[in-house]
C-alpha positions as CSV (number, residue, x, y, z in Angstrom):
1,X,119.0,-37.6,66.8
2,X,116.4,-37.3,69.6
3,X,116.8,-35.0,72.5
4,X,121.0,-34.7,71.7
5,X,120.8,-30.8,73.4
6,X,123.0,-31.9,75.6
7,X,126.1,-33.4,73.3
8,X,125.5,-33.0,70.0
9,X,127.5,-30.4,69.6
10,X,130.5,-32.2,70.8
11,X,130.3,-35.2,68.2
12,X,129.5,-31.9,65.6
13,X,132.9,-30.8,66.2
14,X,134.8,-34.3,66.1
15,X,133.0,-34.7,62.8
16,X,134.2,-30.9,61.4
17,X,137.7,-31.5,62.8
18,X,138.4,-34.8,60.7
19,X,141.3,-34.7,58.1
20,X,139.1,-36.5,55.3
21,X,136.9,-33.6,53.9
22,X,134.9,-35.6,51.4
23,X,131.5,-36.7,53.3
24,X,127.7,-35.3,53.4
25,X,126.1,-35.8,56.7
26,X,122.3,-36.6,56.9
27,X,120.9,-34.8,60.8
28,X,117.9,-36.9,60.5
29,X,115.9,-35.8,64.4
30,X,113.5,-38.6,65.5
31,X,111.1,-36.6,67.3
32,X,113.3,-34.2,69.6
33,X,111.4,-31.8,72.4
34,X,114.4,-30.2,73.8
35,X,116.7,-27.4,72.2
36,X,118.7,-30.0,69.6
37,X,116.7,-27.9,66.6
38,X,118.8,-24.9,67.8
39,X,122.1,-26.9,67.5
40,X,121.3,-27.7,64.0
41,X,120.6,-24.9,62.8
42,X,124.5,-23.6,63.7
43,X,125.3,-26.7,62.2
44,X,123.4,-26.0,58.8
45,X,125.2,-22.4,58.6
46,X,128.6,-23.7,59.1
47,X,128.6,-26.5,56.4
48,X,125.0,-25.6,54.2
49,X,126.3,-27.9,51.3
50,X,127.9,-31.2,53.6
51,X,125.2,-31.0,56.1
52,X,121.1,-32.0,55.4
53,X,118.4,-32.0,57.8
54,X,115.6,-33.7,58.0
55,X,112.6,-35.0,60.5
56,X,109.5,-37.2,60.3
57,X,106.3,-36.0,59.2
58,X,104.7,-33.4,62.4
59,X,108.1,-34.6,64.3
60,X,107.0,-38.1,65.0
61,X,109.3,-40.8,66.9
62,X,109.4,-43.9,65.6
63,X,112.8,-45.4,66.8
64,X,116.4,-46.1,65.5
65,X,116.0,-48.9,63.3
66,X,113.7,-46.8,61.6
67,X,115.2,-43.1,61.0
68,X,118.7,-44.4,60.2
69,X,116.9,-46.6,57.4
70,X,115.2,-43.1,56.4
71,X,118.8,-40.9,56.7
72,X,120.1,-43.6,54.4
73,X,117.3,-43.1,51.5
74,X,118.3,-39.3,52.1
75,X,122.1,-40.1,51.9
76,X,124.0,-40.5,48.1
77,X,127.3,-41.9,49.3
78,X,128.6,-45.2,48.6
79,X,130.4,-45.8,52.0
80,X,128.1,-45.4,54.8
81,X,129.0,-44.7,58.5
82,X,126.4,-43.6,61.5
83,X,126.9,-41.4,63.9
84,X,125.3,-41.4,67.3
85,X,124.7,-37.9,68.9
86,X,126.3,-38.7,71.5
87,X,129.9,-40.3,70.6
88,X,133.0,-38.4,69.2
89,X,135.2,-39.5,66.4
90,X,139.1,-38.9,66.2
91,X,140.0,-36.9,63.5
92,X,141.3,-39.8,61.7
93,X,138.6,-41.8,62.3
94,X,137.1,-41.5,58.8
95,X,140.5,-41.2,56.7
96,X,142.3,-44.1,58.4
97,X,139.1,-46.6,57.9
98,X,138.6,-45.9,54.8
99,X,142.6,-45.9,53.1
100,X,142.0,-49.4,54.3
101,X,138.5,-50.1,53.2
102,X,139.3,-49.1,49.8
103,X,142.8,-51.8,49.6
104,X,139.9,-54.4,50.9
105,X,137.5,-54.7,47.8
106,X,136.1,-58.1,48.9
107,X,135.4,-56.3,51.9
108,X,131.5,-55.4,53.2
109,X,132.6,-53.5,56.1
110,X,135.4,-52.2,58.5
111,X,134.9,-52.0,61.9
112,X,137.4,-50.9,65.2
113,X,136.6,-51.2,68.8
114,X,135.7,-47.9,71.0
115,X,137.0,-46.4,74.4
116,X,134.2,-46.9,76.1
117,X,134.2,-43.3,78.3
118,X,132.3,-42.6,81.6
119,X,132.9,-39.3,83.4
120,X,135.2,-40.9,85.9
121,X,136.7,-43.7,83.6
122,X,137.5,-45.0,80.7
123,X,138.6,-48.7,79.0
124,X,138.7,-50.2,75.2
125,X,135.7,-52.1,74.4
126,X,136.6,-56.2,74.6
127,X,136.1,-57.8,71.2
128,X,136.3,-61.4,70.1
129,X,135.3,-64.8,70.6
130,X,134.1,-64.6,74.4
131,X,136.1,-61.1,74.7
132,X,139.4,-62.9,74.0
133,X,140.5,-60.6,71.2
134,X,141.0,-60.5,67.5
135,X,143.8,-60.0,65.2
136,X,143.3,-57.1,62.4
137,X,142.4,-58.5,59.1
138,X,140.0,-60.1,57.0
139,X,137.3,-62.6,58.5
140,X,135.2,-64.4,55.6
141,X,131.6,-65.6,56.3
142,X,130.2,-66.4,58.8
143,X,132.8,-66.6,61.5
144,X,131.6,-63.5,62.7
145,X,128.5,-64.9,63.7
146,X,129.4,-66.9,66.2
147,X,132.5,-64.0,67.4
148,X,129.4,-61.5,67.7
149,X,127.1,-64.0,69.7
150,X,129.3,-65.2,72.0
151,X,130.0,-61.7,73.6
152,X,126.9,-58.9,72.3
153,X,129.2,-56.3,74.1
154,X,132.0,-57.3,71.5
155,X,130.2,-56.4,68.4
156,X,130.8,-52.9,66.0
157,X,129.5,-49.9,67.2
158,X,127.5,-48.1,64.4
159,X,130.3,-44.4,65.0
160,X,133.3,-47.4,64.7
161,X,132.3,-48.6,61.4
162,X,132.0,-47.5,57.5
163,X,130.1,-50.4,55.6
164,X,129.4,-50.4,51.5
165,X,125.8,-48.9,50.7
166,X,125.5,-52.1,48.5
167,X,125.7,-54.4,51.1
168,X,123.6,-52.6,53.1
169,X,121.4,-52.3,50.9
170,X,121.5,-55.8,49.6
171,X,120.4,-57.1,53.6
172,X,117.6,-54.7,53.5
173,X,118.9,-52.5,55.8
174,X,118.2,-52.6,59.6
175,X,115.2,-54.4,60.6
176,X,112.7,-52.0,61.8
177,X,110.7,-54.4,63.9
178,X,114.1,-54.8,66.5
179,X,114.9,-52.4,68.8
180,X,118.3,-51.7,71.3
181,X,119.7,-54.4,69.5
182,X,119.0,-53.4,66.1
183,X,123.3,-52.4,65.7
184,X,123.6,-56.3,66.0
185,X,120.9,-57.7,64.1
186,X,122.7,-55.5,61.0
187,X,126.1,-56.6,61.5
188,X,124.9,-60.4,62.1
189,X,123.0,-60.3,58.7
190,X,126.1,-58.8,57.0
191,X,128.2,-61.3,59.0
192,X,126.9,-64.2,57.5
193,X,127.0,-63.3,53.8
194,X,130.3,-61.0,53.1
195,X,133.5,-60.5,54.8
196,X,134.6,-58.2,57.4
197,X,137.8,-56.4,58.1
198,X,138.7,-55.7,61.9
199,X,141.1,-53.5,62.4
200,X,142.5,-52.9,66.3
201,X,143.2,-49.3,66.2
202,X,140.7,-47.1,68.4
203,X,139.1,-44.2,66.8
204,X,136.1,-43.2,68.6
205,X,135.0,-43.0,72.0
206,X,131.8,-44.3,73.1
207,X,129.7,-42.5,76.0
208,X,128.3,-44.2,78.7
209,X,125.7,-42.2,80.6
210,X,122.2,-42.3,82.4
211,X,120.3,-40.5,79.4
212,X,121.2,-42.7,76.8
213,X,118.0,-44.7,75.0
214,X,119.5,-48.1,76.4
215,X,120.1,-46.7,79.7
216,X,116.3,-45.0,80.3
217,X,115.3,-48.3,78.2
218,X,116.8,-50.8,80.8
219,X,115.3,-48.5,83.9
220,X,111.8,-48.9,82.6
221,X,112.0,-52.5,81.8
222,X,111.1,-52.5,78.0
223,X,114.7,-53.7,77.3
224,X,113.9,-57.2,78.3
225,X,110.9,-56.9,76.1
226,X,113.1,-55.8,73.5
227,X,115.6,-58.3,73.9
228,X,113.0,-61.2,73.8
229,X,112.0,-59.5,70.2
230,X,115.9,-59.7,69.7
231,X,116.4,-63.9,70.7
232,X,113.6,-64.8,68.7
233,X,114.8,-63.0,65.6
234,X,118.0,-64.4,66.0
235,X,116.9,-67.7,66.1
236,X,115.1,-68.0,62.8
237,X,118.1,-66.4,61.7
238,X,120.5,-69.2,63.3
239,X,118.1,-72.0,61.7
240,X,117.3,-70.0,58.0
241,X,121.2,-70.0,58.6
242,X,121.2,-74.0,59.3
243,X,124.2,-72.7,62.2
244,X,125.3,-75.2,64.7
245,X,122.7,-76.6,67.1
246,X,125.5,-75.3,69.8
247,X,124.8,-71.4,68.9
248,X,121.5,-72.0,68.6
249,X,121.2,-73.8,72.2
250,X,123.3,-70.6,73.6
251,X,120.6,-67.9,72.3
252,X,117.7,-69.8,73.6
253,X,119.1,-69.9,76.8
254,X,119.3,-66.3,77.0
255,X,115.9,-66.1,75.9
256,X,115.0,-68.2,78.8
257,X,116.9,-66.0,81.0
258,X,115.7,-63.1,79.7
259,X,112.6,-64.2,79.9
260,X,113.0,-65.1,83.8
261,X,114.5,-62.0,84.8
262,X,111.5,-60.2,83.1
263,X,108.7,-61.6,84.9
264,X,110.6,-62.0,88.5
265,X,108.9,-58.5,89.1
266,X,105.6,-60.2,88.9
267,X,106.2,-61.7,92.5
268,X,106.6,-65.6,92.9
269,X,103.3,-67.0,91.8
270,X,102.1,-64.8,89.3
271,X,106.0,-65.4,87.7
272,X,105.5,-68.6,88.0
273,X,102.3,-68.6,85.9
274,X,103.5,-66.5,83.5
275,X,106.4,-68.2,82.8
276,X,104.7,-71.8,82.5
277,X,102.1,-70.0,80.3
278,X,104.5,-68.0,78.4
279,X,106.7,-70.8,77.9
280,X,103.3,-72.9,75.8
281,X,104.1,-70.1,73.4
282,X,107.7,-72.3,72.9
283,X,107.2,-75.2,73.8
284,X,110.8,-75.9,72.2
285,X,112.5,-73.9,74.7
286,X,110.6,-75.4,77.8
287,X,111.2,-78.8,76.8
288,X,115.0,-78.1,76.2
289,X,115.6,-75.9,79.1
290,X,113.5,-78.5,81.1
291,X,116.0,-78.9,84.2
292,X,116.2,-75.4,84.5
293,X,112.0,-75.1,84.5
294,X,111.5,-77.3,87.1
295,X,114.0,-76.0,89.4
296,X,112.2,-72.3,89.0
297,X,108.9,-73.6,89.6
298,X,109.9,-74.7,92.7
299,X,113.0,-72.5,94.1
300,X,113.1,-68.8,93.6
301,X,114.9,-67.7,90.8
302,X,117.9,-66.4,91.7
303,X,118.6,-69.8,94.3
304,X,117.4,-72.0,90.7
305,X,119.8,-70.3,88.9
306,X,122.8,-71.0,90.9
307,X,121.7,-74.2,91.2
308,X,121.7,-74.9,87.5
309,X,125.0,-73.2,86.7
310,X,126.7,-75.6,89.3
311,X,125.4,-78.7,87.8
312,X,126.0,-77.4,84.1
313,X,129.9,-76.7,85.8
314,X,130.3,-79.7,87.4
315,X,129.2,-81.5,84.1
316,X,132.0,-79.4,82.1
317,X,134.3,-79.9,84.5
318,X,133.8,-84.1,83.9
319,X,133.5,-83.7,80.1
């Protein structure tokens, strides 16, 4: 939790009203300064032996990754699902994933997609290879990997899956050192060691709104700095991985673009030497995104980019 005052008590009630009984939730608060204290503490008197509380040392914040790592070492289950304080299950959300979870021993994990819910509309999240959909069932290692990287809105949401403390345990966990992506950086290491059971029926809904950490994070900026954290971990991970040079080529690029769209607020100049200099840091990606370099050292961006899409069209179009 962190600052959840205004919702928390909503996704309290969708977790209370489900029809499987046999769960302990871990309210771990990472560094709240609004009323969300107040919230637990109705919380704590309704359900004092299923519900534990718990905050870093003189409230500090130190990020997602982070306290759901700590809420886990605080946790004794043996399935494992997260909650965001912001989301809200249906109340067979728990029971139905895990009747099925239990027939699928081989099984690491169970995800479903979400309704993704704004105040004035509503849709089912996209899943698949390039949002083109998946049938329910059992997908072995690692053809999630590519599924999840062709399309990063298409991966599990942490409130629409239950995954085996083993195997979370056995991938170390998230990795503390990502953040906004840190959901996909989990699924993508259990991805390419166990298999993973999709199952199409929609059980939570996922909230979309201006307060949420992505949301403040993309308004400040820091989420292209966090996504260039996220490309380069999920390269080594692509090459430990020995993946095709295809999937590889694909994240690079979005580092590239990433990395583009970041420093465009520098003005055209200054961009421009940033991105040659920043660019000597990977000298891998310049030399292999070299078309694309030249044309934004001379063209503004957004005229470069267009550019660079038509000729890698046209080129599909004669292959």
């Amino acid at each position: 939790m962190y600052n959840g005052s205004k919702t928390l008590l909503e996704t309290a009630l969708s977790v209370l009203s489900q029809d499987f009984k046999n769960w302990e939730w871990i309210l771990f608060d990472d560094g709240s300064t609004d009323s969300t204290h107040k919230i637990v503490e109705e919380l704590l008197a309704k359900e004092p032996n299923r519900i534990k509380y718990f905050q870093h040392e003189k409230n500090a914040n130190h990020g997602t990754s982070y306290t759901r790592n700590r809420a886990v070492e605080k946790s004794s289950g043996k399935i494992i699902s997260f909650i965001d304080q912001d989301d809200i299950w249906f109340e067979d959300r728990l029971s139905h994933q895990f009747d099925i979870l239990n027939k699928q021993n081989e099984c690491a994990m169970i995800w479903s997609p979400a309704l993704y819910w704004y105040t004035d509309r509503s849709f089912i999240q996209s899943v698949g290879y390039r949002g083109k959909g998946l049938e329910p069932g059992v997908y072995i290692p690692p053809s999630f990997v590519k599924i999840f990287l062709s399309d990063l809105k298409g991966t599990p949401l942490p409130s629409g899956s239950l995954l085996r403390r083993k195997h979370f345990e056995e991938v170390n966990g998230y990795d503390e050192s990502i953040r906004g992506s840190e959901d996909i950086v989990l699924w993508l290491k259990i991805a390419q060691k166990y298999p993973i059971y999709f199952d199409d029926k929609v059980l939570i809904k996922y909230r979309k709104h201006e307060d949420s950490t992505l949301r403040i994070a993309k308004r400040s900026g820091v989420m292209d700095e966090w996504d260039l954290t996220f490309y380069r971990w999920v390269n080594r991970f692509l090459k430990e991985g020995k993946s095709e040079q295809e999937l590889i080529d694909e994240n690079d690029f979005a580092y590239y673009k990433t990395l583009k769209r970041m420093l465009s607020k520098e003005g055209y100049f200054k961009s421009r030497i940033a991105l040659r200099n920043k660019l000597k840091e990977h000298p891998e990606i310049g030399k292999r995104f070299s078309m694309d370099y030249l044309l934004d050292l001379t063209l503004p961006f957004d005229l470069a980019s267009r550019i660079s899409a038509k000729i890698r069209f046209d080129l599909l179009k004669k292959t």
